[in-house]
N, C-alpha and C positions, 0 to 999 in steps of 0.2 A: 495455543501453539507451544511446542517444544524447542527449546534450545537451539536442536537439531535443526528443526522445521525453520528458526529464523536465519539459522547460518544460511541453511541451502537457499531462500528466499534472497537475503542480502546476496551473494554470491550471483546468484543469476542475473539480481539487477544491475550488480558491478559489471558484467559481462556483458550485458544488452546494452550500457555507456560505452563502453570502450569499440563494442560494434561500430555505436553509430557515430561517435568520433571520429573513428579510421575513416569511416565511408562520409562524411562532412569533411573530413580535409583532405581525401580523394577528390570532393569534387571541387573543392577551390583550386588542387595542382594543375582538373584537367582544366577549368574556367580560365587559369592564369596561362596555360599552356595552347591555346584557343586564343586566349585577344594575342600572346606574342607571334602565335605564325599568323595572324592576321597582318604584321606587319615588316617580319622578315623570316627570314628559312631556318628550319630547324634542326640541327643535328646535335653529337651526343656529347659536345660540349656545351649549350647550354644550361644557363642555371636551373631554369626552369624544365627540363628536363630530367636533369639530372636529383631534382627534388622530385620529379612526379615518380621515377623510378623506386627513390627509394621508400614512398610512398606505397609503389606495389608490393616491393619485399616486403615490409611490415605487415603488407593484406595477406601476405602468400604464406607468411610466417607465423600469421595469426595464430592460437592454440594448438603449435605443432611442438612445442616441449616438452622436453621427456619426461617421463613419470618417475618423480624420486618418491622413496618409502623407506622404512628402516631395514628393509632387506633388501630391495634391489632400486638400482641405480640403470633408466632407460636411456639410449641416447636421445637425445635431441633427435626429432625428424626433420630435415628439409622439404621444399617442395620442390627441389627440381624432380625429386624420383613420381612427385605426381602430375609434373609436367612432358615426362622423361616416356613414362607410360600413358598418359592423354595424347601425347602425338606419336605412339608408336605406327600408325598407319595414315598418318598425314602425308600423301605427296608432296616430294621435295623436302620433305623436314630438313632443318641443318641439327637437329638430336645427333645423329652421328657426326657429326664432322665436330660438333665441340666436344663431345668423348671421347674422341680420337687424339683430340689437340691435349701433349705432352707435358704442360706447364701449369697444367689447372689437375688439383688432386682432388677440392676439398666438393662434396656435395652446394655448399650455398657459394660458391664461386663460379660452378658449373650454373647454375639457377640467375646468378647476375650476366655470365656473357649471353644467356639466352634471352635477358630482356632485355640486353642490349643490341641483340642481334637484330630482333623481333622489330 
């Protein structure tokens, strides 16, 4: 094998941990978030909420950074623009009405009032 051949091997293994990481401590947010509304009600100030959320941002953000090189410089992607466009024909979506709302500029701030909406 070449050089090359062990970077790209290492790399992909490094990438299929950090997978199944994310998605092992996705499931311990929803399991913890599961025994507490078992025992009282849940809104969007609990801990354990607010840890499973940001749980999802990390899923949703997963390999969506931009591509730097010695010549160009990509932004960052967010995933609201791929949530933005998966519910374009969702009846009743609230996609408009947080786009509309005048205080949120940034893409991954539009992407948080949506799972919090959600």
């Amino acid at each position: 094998m070449s050089s090359n051949e062990v970077r790209v091997k290492i790399a992909k293994e490094c990438e299929y941990r950090q997978r199944q990481n994310l998605l092992c401590v996705c499931r311990l947010a929803v399991k913890s978030l599961i025994d507490k509304s078992c025992f009282e009600t849940i809104d969007d100030t609990c801990p354990e909420f607010i840890n499973f959320t940001v749980i999802l941002e990390h899923i949703l953000s997963y390999r969506l950074k931009g591509h730097t090189s010695w010549f160009i410089v990509e932004e960052p992607r967010c995933f609201w623009e791929y949530i933005r466009r998966g519910c374009r024909k969702v009846p009743h979506s609230c996609i408009k009405s947080i786009q509309a709302m005048e205080n949120i500029k940034s893409t991954k701030t539009k992407g948080r009032d949506r799972k919090s909406v959600v």
